[in-house]
C-alpha positions in Angstrom: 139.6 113.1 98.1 137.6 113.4 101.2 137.0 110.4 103.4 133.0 110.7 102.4 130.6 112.6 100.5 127.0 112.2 101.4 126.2 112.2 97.8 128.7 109.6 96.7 127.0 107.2 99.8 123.4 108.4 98.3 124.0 107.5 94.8 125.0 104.4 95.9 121.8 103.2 96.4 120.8 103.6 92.8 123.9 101.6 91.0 124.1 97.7 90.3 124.7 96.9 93.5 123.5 93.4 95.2 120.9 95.4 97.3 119.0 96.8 93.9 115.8 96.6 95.9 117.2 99.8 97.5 116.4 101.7 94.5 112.6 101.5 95.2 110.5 105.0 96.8 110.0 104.3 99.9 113.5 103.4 100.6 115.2 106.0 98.6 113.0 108.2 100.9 114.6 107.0 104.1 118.4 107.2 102.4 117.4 111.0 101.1 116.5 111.9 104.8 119.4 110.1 106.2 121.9 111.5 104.2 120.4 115.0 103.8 120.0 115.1 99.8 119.1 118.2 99.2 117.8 119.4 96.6 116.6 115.8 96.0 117.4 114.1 92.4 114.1 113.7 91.0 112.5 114.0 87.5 109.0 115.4 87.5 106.4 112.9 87.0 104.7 113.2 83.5 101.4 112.8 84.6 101.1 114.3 88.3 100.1 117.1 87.7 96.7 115.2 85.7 96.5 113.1 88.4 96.5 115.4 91.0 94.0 117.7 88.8 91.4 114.7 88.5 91.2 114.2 92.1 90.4 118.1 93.3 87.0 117.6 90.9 84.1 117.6 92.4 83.8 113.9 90.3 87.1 112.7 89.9 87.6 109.5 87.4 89.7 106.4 89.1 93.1 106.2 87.8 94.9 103.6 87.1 99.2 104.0 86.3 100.1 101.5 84.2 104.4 100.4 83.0 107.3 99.3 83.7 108.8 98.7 86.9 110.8 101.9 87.4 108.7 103.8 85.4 107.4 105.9 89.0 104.3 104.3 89.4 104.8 104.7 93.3 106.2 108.0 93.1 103.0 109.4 91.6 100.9 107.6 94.1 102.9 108.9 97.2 102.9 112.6 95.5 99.1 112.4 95.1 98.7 110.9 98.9 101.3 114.0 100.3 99.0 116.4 98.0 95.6 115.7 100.0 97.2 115.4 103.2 98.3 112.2 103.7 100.8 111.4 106.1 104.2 110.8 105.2 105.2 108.2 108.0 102.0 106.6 107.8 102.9 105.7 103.7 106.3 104.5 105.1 104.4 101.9 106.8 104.2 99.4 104.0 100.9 99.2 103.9 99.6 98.1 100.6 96.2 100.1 100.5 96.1 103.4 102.1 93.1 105.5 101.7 92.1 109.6 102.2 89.0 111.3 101.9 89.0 113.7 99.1 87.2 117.4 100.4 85.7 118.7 96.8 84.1 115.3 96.4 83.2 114.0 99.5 84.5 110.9 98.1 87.4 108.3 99.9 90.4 108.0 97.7 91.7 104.4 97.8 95.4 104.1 97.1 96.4 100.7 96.0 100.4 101.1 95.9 101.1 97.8 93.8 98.4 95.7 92.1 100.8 92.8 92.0 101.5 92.8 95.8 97.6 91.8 96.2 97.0 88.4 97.2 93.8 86.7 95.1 91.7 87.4 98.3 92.5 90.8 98.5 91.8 91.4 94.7 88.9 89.4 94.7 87.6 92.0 97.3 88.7 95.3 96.2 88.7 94.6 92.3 84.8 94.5 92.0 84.6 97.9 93.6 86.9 98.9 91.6 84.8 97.8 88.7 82.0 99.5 89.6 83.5 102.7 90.2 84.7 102.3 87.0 81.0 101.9 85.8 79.7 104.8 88.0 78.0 102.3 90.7 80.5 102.9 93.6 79.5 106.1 95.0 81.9 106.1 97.8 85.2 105.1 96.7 87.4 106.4 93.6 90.4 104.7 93.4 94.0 105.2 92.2 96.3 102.1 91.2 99.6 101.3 90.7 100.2 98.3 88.1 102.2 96.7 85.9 100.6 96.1 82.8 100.6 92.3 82.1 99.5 92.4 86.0 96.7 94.7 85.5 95.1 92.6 82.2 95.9 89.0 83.6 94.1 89.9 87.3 91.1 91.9 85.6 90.7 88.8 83.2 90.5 86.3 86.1 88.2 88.1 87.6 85.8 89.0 85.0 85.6 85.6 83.4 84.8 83.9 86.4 82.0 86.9 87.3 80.5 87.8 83.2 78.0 90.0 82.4 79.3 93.7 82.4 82.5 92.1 84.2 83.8 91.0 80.7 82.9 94.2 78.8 84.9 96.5 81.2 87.8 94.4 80.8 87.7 94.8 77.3 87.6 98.2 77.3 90.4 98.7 79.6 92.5 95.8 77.3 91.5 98.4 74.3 92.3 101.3 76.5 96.0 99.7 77.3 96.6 98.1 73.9 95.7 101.5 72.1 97.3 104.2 74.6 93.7 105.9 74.8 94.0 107.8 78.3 90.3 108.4 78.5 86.9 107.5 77.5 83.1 107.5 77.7 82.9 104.5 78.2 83.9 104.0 81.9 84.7 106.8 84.9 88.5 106.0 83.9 91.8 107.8 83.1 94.7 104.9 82.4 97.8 106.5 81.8 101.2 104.5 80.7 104.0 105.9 82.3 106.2 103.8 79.7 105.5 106.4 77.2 108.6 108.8 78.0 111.4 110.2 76.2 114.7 108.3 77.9 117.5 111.0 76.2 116.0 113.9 77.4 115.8 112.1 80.6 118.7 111.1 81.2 120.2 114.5 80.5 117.8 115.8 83.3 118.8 113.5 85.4 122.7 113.8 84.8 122.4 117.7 84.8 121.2 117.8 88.5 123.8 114.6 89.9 127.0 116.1 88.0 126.2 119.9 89.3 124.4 118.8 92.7 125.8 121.2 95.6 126.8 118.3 97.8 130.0 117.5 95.5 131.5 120.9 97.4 131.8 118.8 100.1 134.9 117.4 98.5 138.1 119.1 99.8 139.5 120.7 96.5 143.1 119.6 97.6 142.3 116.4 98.2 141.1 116.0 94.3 144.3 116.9 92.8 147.9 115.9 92.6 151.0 118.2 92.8 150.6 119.2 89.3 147.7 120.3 90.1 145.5 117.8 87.9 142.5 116.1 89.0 143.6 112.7 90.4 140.1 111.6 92.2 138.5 108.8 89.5 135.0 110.0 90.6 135.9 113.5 89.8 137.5 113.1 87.1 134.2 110.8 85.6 131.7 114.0 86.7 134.1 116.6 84.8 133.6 114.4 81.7 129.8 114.7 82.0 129.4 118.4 82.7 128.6 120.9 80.1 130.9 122.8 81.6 133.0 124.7 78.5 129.9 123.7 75.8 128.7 120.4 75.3 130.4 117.4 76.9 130.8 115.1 73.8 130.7 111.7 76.0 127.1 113.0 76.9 126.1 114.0 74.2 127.1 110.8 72.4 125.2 108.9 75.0 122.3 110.9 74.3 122.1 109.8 70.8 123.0 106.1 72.0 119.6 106.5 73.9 117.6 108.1 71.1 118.8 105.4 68.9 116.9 103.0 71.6 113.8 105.0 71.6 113.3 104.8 68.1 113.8 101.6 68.2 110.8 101.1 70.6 113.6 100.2 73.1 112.0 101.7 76.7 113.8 102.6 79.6 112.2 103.7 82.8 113.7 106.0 84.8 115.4 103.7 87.4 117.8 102.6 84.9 118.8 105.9 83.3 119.6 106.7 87.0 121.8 103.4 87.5 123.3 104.1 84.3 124.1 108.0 85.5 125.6 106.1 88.8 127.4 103.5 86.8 129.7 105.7 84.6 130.7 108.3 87.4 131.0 105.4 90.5 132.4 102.3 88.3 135.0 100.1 89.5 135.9 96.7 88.3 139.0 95.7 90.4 138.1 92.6 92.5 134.5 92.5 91.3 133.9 95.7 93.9 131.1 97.5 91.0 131.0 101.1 92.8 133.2 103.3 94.0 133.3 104.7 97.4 135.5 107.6 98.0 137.8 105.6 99.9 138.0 103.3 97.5 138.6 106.5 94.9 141.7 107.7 96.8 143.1 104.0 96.8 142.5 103.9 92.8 144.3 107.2 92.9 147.4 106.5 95.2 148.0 103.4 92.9 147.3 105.1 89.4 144.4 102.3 88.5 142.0 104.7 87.0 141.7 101.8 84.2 139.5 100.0 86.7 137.1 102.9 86.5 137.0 104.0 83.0 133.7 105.5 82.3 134.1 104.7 78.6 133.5 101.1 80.0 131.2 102.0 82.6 128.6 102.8 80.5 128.3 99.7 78.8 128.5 97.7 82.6 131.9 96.5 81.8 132.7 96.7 85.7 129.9 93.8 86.3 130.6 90.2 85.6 128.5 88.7 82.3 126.0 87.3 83.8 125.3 90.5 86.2 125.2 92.9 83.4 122.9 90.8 82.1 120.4 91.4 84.7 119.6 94.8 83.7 117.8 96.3 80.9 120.0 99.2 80.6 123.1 97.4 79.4 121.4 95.1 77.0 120.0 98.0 75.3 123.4 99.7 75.3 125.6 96.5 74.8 122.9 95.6 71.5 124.8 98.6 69.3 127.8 96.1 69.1 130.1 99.8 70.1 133.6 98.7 70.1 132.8 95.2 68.3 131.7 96.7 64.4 133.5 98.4 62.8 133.9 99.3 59.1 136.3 98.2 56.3 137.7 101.5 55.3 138.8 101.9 59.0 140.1 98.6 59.2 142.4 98.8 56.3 143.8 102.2 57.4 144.6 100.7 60.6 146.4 98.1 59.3 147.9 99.0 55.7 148.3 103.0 56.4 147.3 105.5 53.7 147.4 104.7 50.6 
């Protein structure tokens, strides 16, 4: 194994460790240029290229990305800020409103990154211009905003029931607009688009695809992965050769697939942060001394001392390297742990196991 893989470090960043806040765009940015990810994981955004679309008219609609965190509401923001020539270090700033002018329009384009992160002075200042872009009153701004959804209806109701009038009737129809999943209407100068709305197996197989076959893994010395038999012997090795289609279809993936199609139809969503920590998790897993990932010093230790139980991927999948109340934490595992695998079973299996044939 060698003594470090820029990948292995990267992906890192994206497992259950204790610095999860790592996982969010602007600092995964930083790590991809520190580490020199390239190409760069990524799955493309659903709606970016709508987005993007809107705002070259010469009368762009405001937008507003509604979801889950980890669904890539910043993601689409900062790919619609690179599009029209915003600067890259200047969105690293942490700014929470950055704003462009938009050529075909004439018209300023006002990024707000996180609705949430607004403080009630700040939203009671930006929200009514909002509003009145919204009603085609605002002839200067058009705005695009990143917001959770119980976010976006709680501060729009505050604000409209302590203002009335025409106040109350666009919240409505932006409550209608969320509850119903209408993207668009004549109502207001409006595209709302829920990011939740995604299909998590096919996903997750994007995202696995480009991790398990990323060019950086040649960076591992081939004669460091194996033993004298000439068998793979590096745990995190041996967890990527499980999840490649490399003769076929891998059946552990596959049958995680269905695990995850299972969820969907069963209105279980999963933003994309998780599927990546879950990608992570089974390929980096360790639960010896509560250490959750692997590095690859840590593999070759695992190795030397044949404890490739602490890094099953089997396990790894359901967050069996995390303590209890850890696993607990994220959405990913709850889902996953809620099929009862490996705690159901049925009688006719049962009684073969423990009678025989008969």
């Amino acid at each position: 194994m060698a003594n470090r893989n820029d990948l292995v470090n990267f992906l890192r960043h994206y497992g259950p460790i204790p610095a999860s806040d790592n996982m969010y765009d602007e600092l995964i940015q930083s790590e991809v240029a520190r580490h020199n990810i390239d190409p760069v994981i990524h799955i493309e955004p659903a709606r970016l290229s709508e987005v993007i679309a809107n705002f070259e008219q010469d009368n762009p609609n405001s937008t507003i990305l509604t979801g889950t965190a980890g669904d890539g509401k910043t993601y689409h923001c900062r790919r619609v800020w690179e599009q029209f020539g915003g600067d890259a270090d200047e969105w690293q700033q942490g700014k929470k409103i950055v704003e462009i002018e938009l050529e075909n329009s004439s018209l300023k384009l006002v990024i707000i990154k996180d609705l949430s992160e607004l403080t009630e002075d700040e939203k009671a200042h930006w929200i009514p211009l909002v509003s009145a872009s919204l009603a085609g009153e605002n002839t200067e701004q058009v705005f695009l905003i990143a917001a959770n959804d119980g976010q976006l209806l709680a501060s729009w109701r505050d604000w409209a029931e302590a203002t009335g009038g025409n106040a109350i009737n666009v919240f409505k129809t932006i409550e209608n607009m969320l509850v119903e999943n209408i993207a668009s209407g004549d109502e207001l100068q409006l595209n709302l688009f829920n990011l939740s709305r995604l299909d998590a197996s096919k996903h997750f197989d994007d995202l696995i695809e480009q991790i398990v076959e990323h060019p950086l893994w040649e960076q591992c010395q081939r004669e460091q992965l194996l033993n004298q038999d000439g068998e793979l012997k590096c745990p995190i090795e041996i967890n990527r050769q499980l999840l490649r289609n490399t003769d076929g279809t891998s059946l552990f993936r596959s049958r995680i697939i269905s695990l995850l199609k299972l969820a969907s139809a069963n209105r279980m969503h999963l933003p994309i942060r998780d599927l990546l920590l879950l990608c992570v998790n089974i390929i980096l897993g360790d639960r010896k001394q509560n250490r959750i990932l692997l590095t690859c010093t840590t593999a070759k230790n695992r190795a030397n001392r044949d404890e490739y139980r602490f890094t099953n991927p089997y396990a790894n999948v359901f967050g069996a390297n995390l303590k209890p109340r850890h696993r607990q934490q994220y959405q990913i595992f709850t889902v996953l742990e809620s099929f009862g695998i490996g705690r159901e079973t049925d009688n006719k299996f049962d009684n073969l196991l423990i009678y025989g044939k008969y």
